[in-house]
DRENGULO-98930 format. One record per atom (N, C-alpha, C): residue in one letter; x, y negated, z negated. Coordinates in nm, 2 decimals, padded with zeros to 4 digits, m for minus. Example, Ala and Ser with C-alpha at 12.3 -4.5 7.8 and 13.67 -1.06 7.14 Angstrom:
// residues 2
 resn   east  north     up
    a  01.32  00.57 m00.78
    a  01.23  00.45 m00.78
    a  01.32  00.33 m00.78
    s  01.28  00.22 m00.71
    s  01.37  00.11 m00.71
    s  01.29  00.00 m00.79
// end
This chain:
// residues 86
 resn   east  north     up
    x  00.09  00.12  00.00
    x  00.00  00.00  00.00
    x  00.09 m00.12  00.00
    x  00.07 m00.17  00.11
    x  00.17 m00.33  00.09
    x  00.05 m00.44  00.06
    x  00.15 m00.57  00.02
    x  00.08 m00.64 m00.03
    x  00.07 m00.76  00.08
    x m00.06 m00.81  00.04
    x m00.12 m00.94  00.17
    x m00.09 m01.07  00.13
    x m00.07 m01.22  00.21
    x m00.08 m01.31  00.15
    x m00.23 m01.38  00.28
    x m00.34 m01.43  00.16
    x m00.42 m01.45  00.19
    x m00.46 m01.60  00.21
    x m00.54 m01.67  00.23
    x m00.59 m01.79  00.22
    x m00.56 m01.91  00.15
    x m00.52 m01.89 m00.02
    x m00.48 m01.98 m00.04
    x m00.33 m02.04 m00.06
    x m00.25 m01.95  00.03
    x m00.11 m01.99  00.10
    x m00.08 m02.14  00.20
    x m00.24 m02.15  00.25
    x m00.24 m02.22  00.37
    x m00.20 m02.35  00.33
    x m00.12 m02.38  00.38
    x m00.07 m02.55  00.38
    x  00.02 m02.61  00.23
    x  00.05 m02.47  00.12
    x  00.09 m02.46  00.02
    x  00.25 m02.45  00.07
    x  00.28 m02.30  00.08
    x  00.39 m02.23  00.17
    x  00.52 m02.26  00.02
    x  00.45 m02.22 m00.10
    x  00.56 m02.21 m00.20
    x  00.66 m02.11 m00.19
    x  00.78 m02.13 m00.19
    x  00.87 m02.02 m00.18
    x  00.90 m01.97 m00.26
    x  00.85 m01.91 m00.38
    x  00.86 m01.83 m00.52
    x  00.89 m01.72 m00.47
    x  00.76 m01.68 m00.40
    x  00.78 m01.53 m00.37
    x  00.89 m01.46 m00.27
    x  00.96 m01.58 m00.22
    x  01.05 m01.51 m00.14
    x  01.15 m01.49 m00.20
    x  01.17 m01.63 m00.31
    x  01.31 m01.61 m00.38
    x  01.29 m01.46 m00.47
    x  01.19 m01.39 m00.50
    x  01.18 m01.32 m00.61
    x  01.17 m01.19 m00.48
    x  01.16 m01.19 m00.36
    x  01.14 m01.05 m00.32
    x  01.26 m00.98 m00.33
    x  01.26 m00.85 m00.35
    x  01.36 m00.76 m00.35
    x  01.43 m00.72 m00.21
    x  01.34 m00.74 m00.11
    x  01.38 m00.69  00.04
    x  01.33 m00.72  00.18
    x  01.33 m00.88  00.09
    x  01.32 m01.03  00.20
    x  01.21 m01.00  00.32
    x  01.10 m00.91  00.28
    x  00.98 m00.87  00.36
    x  00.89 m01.00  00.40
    x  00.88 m01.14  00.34
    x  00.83 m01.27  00.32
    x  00.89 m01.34  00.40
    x  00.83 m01.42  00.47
    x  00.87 m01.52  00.57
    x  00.77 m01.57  00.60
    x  00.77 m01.69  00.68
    x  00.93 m01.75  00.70
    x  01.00 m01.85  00.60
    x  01.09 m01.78  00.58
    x  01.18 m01.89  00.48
    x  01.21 m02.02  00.52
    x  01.23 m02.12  00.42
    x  01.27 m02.25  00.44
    x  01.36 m02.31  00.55
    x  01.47 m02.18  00.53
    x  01.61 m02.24  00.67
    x  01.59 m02.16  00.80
    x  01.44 m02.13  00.83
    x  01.39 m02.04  00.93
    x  01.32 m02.18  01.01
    x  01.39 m02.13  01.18
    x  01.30 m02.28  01.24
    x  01.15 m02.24  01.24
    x  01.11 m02.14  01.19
    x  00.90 m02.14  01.18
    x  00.85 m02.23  01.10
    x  00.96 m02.25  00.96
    x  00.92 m02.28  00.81
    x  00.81 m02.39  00.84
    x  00.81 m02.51  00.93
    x  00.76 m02.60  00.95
    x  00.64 m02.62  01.02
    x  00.61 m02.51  01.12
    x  00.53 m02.52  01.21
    x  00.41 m02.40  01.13
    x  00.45 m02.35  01.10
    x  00.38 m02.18  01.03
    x  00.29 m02.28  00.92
    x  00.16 m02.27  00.89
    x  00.08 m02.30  00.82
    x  00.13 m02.25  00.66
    x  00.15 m02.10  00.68
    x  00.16 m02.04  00.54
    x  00.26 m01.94  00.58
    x  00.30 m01.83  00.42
    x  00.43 m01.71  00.47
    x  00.31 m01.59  00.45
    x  00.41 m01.51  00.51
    x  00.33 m01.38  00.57
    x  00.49 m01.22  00.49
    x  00.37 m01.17  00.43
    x  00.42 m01.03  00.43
    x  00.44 m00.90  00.51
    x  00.60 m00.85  00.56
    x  00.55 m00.78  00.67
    x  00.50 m00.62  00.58
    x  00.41 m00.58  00.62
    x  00.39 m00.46  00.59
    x  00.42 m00.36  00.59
    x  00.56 m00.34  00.69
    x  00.65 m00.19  00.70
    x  00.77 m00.24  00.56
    x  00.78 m00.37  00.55
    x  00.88 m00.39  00.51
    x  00.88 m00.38  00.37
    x  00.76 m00.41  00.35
    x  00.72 m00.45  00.15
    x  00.72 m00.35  00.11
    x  00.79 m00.31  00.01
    x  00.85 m00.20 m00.10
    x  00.71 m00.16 m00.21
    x  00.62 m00.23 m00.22
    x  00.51 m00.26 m00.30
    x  00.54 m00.25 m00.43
    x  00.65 m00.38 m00.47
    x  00.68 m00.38 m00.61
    x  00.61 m00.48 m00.73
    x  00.53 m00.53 m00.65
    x  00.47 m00.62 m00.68
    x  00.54 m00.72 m00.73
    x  00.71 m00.80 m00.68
    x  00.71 m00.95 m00.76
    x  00.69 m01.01 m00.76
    x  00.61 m01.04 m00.62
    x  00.55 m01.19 m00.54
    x  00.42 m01.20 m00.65
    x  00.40 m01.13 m00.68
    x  00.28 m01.20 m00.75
    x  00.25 m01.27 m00.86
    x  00.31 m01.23 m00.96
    x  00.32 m01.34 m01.08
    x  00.34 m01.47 m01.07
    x  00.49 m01.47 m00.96
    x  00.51 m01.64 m00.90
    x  00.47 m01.74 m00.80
    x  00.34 m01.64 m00.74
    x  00.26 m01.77 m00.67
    x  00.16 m01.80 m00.76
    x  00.21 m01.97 m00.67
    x  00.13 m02.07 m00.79
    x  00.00 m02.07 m00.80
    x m00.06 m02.03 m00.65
    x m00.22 m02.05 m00.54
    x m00.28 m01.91 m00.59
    x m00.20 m01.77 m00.62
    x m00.25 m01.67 m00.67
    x m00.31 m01.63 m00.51
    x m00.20 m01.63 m00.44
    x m00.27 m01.56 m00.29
    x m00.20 m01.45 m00.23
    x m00.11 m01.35 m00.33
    x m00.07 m01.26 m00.28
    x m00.17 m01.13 m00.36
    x m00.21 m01.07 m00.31
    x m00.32 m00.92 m00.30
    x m00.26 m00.82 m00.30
    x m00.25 m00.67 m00.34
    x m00.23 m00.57 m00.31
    x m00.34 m00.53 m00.21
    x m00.32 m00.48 m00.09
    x m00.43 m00.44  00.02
    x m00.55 m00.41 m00.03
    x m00.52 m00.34 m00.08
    x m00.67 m00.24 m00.17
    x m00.76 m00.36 m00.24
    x m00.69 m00.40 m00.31
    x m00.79 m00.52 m00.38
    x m00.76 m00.68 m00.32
    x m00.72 m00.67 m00.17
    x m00.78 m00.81 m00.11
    x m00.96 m00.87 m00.14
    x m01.00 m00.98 m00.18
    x m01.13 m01.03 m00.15
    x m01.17 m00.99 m00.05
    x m01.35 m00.95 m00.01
    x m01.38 m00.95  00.12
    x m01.37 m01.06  00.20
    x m01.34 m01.18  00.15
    x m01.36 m01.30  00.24
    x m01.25 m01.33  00.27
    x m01.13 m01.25  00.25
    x m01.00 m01.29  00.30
    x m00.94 m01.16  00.38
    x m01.03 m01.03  00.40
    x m00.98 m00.92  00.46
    x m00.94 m00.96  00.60
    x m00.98 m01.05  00.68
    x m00.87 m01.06  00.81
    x m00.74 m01.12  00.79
    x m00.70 m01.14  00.64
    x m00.54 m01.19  00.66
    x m00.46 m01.05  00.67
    x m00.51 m00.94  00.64
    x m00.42 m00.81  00.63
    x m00.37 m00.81  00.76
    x m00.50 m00.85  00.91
    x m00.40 m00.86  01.01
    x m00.29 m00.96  01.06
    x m00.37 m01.08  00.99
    x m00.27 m01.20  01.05
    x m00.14 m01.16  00.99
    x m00.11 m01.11  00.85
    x  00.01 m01.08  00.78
    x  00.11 m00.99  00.91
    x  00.05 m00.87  00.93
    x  00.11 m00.78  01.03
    x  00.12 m00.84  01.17
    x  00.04 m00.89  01.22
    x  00.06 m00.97  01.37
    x  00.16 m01.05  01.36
    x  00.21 m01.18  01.27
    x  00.30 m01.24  01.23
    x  00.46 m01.22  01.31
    x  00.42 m01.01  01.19
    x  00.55 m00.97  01.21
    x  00.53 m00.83  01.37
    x  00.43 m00.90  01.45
    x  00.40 m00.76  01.60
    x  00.37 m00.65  01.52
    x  00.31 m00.66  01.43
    x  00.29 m00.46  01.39
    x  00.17 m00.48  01.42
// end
């Protein structure tokens, strides 16, 4: 089960969770030319370990374990993976 970032990412784009990931599955980072144009970061889904650290340190509380995404946020599972072409 990987974990999603959902809706209230959008236009936030705190970098907690990347400094805290274990296996830099989070993007786009700050020194990435997306960082700016990308609304919000995206978890890739082959990548994420499912260790959960992202989550304690977003501040918006918008990262999900898949399974317990809200129903009103279940199309970010794809935007997360499209992001990264999966």
């Amino acid at each position: 089960m990987a974990y999603v970032i959902a809706e209230p990412c959008i236009g936030t784009k705190d970098t907690a969770c990347v400094d805290v990931c274990p296996v830099d599955c989070i993007h786009p980072r700050k020194d990435e030319a997306k960082f700016a144009d990308d609304t919000q970061l995206y978890i890739d889904p082959v990548e994420c370990i499912d260790c959960g650290a992202c989550v304690p340190v977003c501040p918006v509380s918008a990262i999900f374990p898949v399974d317990d995404l809200p129903d009103k946020w279940k199309g970010f599972t794809e935007v997360n993976a499209k992001y990264f072409n999966r």
